[in-house]
Steps between C-alpha positions, in 0.01 A plus 500: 500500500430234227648402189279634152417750639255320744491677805491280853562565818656256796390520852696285782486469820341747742328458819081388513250696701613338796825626497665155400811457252336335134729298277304575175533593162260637269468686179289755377371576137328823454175487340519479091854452494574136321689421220215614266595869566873486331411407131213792441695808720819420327400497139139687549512724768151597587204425607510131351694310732294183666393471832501159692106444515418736761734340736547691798850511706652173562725375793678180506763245648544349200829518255313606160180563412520541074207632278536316155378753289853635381546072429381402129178341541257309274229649261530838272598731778861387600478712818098450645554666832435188698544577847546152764345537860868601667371301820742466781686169564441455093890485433791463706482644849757722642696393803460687794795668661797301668410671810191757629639869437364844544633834472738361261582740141486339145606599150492432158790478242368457180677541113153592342546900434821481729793441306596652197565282236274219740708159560383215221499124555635297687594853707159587532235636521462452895247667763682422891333637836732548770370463856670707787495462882173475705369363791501103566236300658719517808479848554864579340635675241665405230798563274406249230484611126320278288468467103162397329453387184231604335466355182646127595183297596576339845585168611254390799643577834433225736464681865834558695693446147739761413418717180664382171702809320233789396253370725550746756875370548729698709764692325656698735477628814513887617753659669250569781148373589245725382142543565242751397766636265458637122650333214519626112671385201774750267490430174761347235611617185668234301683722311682683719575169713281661793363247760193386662516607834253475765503769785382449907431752703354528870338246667588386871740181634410169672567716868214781406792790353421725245738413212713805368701321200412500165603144345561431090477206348629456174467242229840319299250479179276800339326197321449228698492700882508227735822489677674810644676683787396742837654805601428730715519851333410722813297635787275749545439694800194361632455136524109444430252268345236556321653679260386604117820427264624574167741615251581752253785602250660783411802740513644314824433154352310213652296657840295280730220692727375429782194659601338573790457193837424445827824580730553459864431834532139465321419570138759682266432681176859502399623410148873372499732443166759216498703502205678167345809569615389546900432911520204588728273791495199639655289684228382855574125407488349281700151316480219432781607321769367181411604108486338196349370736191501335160798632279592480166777672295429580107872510370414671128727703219305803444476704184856589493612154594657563779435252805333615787241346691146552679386376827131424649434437865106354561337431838712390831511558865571847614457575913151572450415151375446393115491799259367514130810695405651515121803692428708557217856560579753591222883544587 
């Protein structure tokens, strides 16, 4: 995520090495990638664009760490490529979470790239991370669904104070606790008046139960998603967690996948369809029996723009242990 095209990544939560629940929040900036990049690929694409001083990768609990080189600065060259040491604790910190939380899902609704025409001011632009589910410090589940802003610099959180709004504020709750579940994001299209929506599949309850129900959330505004309703659109056959999830488009309309788990029964390979409107269907080809894999789904018009959609499935559990497994599944 990132606004300018400033890519940076969010990290929170998690357990340490000794198995114990962390309450922190970091961010990550890749190597190279500061505001000095934007200017030089946009209008010279090429070799030319500026690096930030052989700085290597950078994490941080900080709110913003801002190169000045895209500011106007004094002397002949309006843009010297003066890079600041982007030393942690150098601006405003981010707050931890409200509460310790692993195996919990996150995603990012953004309007950069994502709407077409993009919301203006006062509208937006806006870049939100929702938080889904996890584990507590206490062991328990959780059904909590949380809304961070990313862009709004936060207020100091004094300990035991509850978060102000976009400072990992609760905004709903899901129809069912969830943990170790898969969460992804459907895309709007301001034109057509579709919705954010965010899909969450899999996952098991506060009582140890593989969780069956696929759950929608969607959002009353395509340009300022905060607020918004659940449903439930369906179940699938086998309750699991674990699971790699996704969605596609096409001739049936809006399909959410769920791919793959670990079942009562052990690990599953199957693949199963839910449509928007609750119709549930096992695909034909299944994958390796697997859970805990990293998923992703590449939803893409191809040449004769019609939608369709890609799949990749990396890595997981499978009963022989961890595997180095990649495959490609197309429906």
């Amino acid at each position: 995520m990132g606004g300018f095209g400033v890519p940076v990544f969010y990290v929170f939560g998690g357990r340490d090495e000794n198995g114990n629940p962390l309450d922190v929040v970091q961010k990550y900036f890749p190597e190279t990638y500061g505001v000095e990049d934007m200017f030089p690929i946009l209008f010279n694409p090429g070799p030319v664009a500026q690096f930030v001083n052989a700085q290597t990768d950078i994490w941080s609990d900080s709110y913003m760490f801002h190169d000045f080189d895209w500011l106007p600065q004094i002397g002949e060259c309006i843009n010297l490529p003066v890079v600041p040491e982007r030393t942690p604790g150098s601006e405003t910190l981010l707050n931890p979470l409200p509460e310790p939380l692993y195996g919990h899902a996150a995603v990012t609704l953004e309007s950069t790239g994502n709407l077409f025409p993009p919301p203006v001011w006062p509208e937006g632009p806006y870049c939100y991370v929702f938080i889904l589910g996890g584990i507590n410090d206490g062991g328990v589940p959780v059904s909590t669904m949380r809304w961070f802003n990313v862009w709004a610099a936060p207020t100091e959180r004094q300990e035991d104070e509850d978060p102000s709004a976009g400072d990992y504020s609760v905004v709903s709750q899901m129809p069912i606790e969830r943990a170790y579940h898969s969460a992804f994001v459907t895309l709007p299209e301001k034109l057509t008046d579709k919705p954010w929506r965010i899909i969450v599949v899999g996952g098991f309850d506060r009582n140890g139960n593989y969780i069956s129900q696929v759950d929608e959330y969607t959002f009353t505004s395509i340009t300022n998603p905060v607020a918004g309703t659940w449903r439930t659109v369906a179940n699938t056959s086998e309750a699991a967690a674990g699971v790699g999830a996704g969605w596609l488009e096409d001739d049936r309309g809006m399909v959410y996948t769920q791919l793959g788990g670990r079942t009562v029964d052990g690990y599953t390979g199957s693949v199963y369809n839910v449509l928007s409107n609750g119709s549930m269907s096992l695909a034909p080809t299944g994958l390796v029996p697997r859970g805990w894999a990293g998923a992703t789904g590449v939803t893409a018009y191809n040449d004769f723009y019609a939608p369709g959609g890609d799949f990749y499935i990396v890595g997981g559990l499978t009963q022989m242990g961890m595997d180095t497994i990649v495959e490609h599944y197309r429906p």
